[in-house]
C-alpha positions as CSV (number, residue, x, y, z in Angstrom):
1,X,49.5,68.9,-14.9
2,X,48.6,65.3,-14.3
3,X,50.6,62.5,-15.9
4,X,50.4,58.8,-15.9
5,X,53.3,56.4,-14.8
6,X,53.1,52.9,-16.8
7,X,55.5,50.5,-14.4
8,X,56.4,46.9,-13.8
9,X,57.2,45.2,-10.5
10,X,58.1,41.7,-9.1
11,X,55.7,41.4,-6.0
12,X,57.6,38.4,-4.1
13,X,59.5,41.8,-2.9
14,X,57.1,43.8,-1.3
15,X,53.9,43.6,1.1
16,X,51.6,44.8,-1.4
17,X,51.1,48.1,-3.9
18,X,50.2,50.5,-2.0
19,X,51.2,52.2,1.4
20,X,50.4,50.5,4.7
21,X,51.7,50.6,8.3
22,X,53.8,47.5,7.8
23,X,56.1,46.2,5.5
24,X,57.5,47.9,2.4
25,X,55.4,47.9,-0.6
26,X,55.7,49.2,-4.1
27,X,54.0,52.7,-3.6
28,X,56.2,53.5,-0.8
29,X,59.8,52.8,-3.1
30,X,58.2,55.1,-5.6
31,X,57.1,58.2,-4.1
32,X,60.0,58.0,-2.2
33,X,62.4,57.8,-5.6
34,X,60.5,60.5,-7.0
35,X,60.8,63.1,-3.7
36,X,64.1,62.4,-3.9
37,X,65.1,63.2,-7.7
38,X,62.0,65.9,-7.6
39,X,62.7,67.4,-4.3
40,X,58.8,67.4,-3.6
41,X,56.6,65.4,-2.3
42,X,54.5,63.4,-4.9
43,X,51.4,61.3,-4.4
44,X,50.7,58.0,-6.3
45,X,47.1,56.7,-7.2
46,X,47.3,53.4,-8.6
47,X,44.7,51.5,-11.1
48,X,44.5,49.0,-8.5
49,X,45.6,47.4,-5.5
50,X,47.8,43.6,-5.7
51,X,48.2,41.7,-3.1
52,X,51.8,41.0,-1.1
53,X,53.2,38.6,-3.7
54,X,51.4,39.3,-6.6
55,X,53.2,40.9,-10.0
56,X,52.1,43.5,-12.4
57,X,53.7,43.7,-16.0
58,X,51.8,46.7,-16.3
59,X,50.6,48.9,-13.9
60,X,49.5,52.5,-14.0
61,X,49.5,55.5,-11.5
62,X,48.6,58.7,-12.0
63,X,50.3,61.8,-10.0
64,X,50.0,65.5,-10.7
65,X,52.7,68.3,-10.6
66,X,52.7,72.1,-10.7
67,X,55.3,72.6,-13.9
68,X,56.2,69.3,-16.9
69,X,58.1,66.5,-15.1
70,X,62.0,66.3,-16.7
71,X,62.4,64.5,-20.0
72,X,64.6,62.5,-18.4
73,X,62.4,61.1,-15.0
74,X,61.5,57.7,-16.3
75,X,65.8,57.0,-16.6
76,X,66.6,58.6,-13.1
77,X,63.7,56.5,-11.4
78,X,64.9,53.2,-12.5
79,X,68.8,54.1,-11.5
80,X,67.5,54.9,-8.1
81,X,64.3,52.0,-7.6
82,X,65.2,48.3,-6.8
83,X,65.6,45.9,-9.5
84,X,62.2,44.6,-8.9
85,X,60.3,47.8,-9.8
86,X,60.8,49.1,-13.7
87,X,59.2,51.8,-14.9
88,X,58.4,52.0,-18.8
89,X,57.0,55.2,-20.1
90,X,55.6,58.8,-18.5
91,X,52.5,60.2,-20.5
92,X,50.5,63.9,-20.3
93,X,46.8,63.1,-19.3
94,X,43.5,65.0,-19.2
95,X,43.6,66.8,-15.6
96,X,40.6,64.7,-15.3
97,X,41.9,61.5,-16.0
98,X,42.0,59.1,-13.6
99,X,44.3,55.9,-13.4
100,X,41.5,53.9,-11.5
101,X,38.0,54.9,-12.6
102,X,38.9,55.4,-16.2
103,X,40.1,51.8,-17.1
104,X,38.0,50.3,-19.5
105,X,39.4,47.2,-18.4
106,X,42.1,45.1,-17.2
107,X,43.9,41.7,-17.9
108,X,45.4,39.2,-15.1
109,X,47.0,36.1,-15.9
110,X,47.9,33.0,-13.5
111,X,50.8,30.8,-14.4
112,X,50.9,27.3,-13.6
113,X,53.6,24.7,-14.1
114,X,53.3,20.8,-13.2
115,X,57.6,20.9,-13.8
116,X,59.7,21.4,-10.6
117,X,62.1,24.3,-11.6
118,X,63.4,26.9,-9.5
119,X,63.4,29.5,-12.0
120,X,59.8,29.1,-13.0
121,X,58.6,30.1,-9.3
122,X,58.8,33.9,-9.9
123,X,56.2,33.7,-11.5
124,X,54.5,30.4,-11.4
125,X,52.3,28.0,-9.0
126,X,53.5,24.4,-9.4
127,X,50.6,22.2,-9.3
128,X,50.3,18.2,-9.2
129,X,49.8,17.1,-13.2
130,X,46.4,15.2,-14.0
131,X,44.2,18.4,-13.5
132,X,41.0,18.6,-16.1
133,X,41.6,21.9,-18.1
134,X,38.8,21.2,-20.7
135,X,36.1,20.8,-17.5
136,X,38.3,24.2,-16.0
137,X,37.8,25.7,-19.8
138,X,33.9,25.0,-19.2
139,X,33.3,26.2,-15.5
140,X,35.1,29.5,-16.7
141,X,32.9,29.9,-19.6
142,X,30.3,30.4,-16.8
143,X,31.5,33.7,-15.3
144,X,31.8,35.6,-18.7
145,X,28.9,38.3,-18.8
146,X,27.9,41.3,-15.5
147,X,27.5,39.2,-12.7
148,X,27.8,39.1,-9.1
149,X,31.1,37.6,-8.2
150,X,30.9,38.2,-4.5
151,X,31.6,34.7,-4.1
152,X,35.0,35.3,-5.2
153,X,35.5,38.3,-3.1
154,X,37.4,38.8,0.1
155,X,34.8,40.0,3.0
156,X,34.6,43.0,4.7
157,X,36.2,45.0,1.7
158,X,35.1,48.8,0.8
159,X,33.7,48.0,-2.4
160,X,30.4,49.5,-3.1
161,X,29.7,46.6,-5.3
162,X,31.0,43.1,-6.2
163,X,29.2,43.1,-9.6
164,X,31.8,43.1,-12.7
165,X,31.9,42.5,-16.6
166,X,33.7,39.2,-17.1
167,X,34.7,39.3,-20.8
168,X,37.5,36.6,-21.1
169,X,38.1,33.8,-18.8
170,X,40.1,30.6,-20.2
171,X,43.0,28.3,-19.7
172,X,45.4,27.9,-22.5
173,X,48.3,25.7,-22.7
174,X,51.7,27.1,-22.8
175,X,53.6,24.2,-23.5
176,X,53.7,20.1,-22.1
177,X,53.7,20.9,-18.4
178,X,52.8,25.0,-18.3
179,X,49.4,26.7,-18.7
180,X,48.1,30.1,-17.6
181,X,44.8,31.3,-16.8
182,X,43.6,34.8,-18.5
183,X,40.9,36.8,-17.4
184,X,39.5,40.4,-18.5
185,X,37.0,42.3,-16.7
186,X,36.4,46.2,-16.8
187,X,37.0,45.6,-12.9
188,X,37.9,42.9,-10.4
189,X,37.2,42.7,-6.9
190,X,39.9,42.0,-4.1
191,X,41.3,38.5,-4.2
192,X,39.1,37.8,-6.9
193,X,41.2,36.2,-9.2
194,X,43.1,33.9,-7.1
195,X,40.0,32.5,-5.3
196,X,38.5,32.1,-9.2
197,X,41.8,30.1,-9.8
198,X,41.6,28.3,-6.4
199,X,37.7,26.9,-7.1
200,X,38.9,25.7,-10.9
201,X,41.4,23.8,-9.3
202,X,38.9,22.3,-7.4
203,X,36.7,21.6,-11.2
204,X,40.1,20.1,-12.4
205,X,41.0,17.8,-9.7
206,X,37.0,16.5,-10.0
207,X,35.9,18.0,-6.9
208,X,33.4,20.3,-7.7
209,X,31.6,19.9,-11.5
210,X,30.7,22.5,-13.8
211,X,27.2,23.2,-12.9
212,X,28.5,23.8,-9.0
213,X,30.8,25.8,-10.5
214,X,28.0,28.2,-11.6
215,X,25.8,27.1,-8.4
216,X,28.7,28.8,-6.4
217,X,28.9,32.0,-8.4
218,X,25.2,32.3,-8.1
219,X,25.6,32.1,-4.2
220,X,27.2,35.1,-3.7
221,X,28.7,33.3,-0.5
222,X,32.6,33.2,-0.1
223,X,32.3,30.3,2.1
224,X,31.1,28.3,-1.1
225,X,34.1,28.7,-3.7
226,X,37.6,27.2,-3.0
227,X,40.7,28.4,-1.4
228,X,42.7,31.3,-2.9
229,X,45.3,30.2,-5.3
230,X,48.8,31.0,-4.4
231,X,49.9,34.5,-4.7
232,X,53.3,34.0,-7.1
233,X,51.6,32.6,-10.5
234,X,49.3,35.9,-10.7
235,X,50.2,39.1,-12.5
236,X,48.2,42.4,-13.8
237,X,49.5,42.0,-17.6
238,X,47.1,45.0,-19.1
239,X,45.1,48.3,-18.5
240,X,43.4,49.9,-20.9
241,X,42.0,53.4,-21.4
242,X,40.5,55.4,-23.8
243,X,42.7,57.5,-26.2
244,X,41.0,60.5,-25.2
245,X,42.7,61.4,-22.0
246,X,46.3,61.0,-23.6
247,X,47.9,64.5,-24.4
């Protein structure tokens, strides 16, 4: 029986999502909660892979198990996993579904904040006030549609393409000194977002205009967009799949 896991996690605690040689990350604190209360070993495949730093308010995994999980799981995972990692709901799924290849698409958004406060730093990238959000508004307006966003993408990566579906890209203002940055694409590529984020900055200090904007998507070069935003102001906020697979 294969079931997906809907979760939450602060990144600033972990080197990343998923299991590497160094440094704890969120996949390892999982599937070691769940051998624990399960008494088995159980494997994890996220949707998608965040960088050290970077949040998710919702993130899915999918793992499978021989007999039904307890009805109880989701409450004995979150007595037992940091404070930093929440989970939210256990579904039945297709056998077939997948938590990676069968998302329609996903949402990120980056938080910005021109205020100095302490508490806004989870989850926010202070930035010097003055930047252009209409020109920002503009330049993103460029990368809606299937394009090649190579440009935006870290190198030597194993994707097997860096074309995606842009379908939502846009600043809006939260309040006088806070704004966040949406995006939706049925995929992104690694770093994507945060080099996206890092080249607007460069639109909305008046460093780069909109049509190099589009010149530098067009590229397909890395070297040609902007430095990666910082890690902290970006989160995975949404996932979504077709109805289908849910049992």
């Amino acid at each position: 029986m294969r079931y997906f896991i809907e979760f939450a996690y602060r990144g600033t605690d972990f080197h990343g999502s998923q299991t590497q040689p160094n440094g704890n990350t969120v996949q390892a604190e999982m599937e070691a909660a769940f051998a624990t209360i399960l008494r088995e070993p159980v494997a994890l495949t996220f949707a998608g892979r965040t960088d050290a730093g970077v949040h998710a308010e919702k993130m899915i995994a999918h793992f499978d198990m021989e007999k039904a999980v307890p009805a109880n799981l989701a409450g004995r995972l979150n007595n037992l996993l940091p404070n930093s990692i929440a989970i939210r709901v256990l579904r039945r799924v297709t056998d077939a579904a997948h938590a990676r290849f069968d998302a329609l698409e996903r949402t990120y958004y980056y938080r910005i904040t021109t205020r100095k406060d302490p508490f806004l730093y989870i989850n926010h990238t202070r930035v010097a006030a003055g930047l252009d959000f209409e020109a920002m508004n503009r330049a993103a307006a460029r990368m809606i549609g299937e394009q090649d966003f190579a440009s935006f993408c870290r190198t030597h990566t194993d994707a097997k393409t860096t074309i995606c579906d842009v379908k939502k890209a846009e600043w809006r203002q939260e309040s006088e000194t806070e704004w966040r940055f949406i995006i939706t694409a049925n995929r992104f590529l690694r770093n994507m977002v945060r080099a996206v984020v890092g080249t607007l900055f460069e639109v909305g200090k008046g460093k780069m205009t909109e049509e190099q904007f589009a010149e530098v998507i067009a590229a397909h070069d890395r070297c040609r967009a902007g430095h990666s935003a910082p890690a902290e102001g970006l989160a995975l906020v949404e996932i979504i799949y077709p109805q289908n697979i849910y049992l």
